[in-house]
N, C-alpha and C positions, 0 to 999 in steps of 0.2 A: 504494500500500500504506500502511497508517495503520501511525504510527511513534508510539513509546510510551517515556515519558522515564524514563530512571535515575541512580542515583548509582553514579560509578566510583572504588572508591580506588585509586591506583597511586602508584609508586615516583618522586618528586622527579625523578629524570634522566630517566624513561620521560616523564615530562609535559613534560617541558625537549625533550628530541627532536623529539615531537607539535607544543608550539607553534612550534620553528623550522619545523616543516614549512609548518605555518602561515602563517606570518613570511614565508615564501617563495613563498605563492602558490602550492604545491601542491596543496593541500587550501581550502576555503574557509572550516573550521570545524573544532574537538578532535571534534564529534559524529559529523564523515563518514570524517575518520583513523580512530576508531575503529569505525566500524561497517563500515569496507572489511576492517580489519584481524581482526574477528570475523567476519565473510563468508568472509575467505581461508582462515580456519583452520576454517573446520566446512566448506568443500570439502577440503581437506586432510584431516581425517577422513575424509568421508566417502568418498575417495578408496583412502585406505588401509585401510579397514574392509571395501572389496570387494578389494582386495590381498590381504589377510588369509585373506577367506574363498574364494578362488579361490586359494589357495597350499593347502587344505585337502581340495582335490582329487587324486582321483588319474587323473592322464591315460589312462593307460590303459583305466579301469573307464570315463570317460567316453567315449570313443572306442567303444568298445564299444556302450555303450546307443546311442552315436548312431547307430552305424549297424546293429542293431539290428534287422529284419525292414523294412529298409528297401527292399529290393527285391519283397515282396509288397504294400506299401501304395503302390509309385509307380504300378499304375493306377486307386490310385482317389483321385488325383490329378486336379484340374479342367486342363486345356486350358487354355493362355496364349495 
């Protein structure tokens, strides 16, 4: 995947953190600490944005539709 360079301002201790990370050979570079640590957090998002919208449900009504004339379309249903 082609990677694309930026400027990041952040906070003196947040950069103090990052480079012990550094420092300690966990990370090989500030560029991969941070682009794991914006990776983690838009899964997270995008995580909780389907929490959200699946809390927005009502089980009931969905239950319902699922089952739904579901016993007239199970013979026209292919053969496994």
């Amino acid at each position: 995947m082609a990677k694309a360079k930026l400027a990041v301002t952040m906070d003196e201790q947040i950069l103090a953190e990052v480079d012990s990370l550094v420092r300690s050979h966990r990370f090989p570079n500030r560029s991969r600490v941070i682009e794991l640590a914006v990776r983690e957090k838009l899964d997270r998002l995008s995580k909780s944005r389907l929490a959200d919208q699946c809390s927005l449900l009502d089980p009931t009504f969905e239950q319902s539709m699922a089952e739904e004339g579901i016993g007239e379309e199970i013979d026209q249903w292919p053969a496994y």
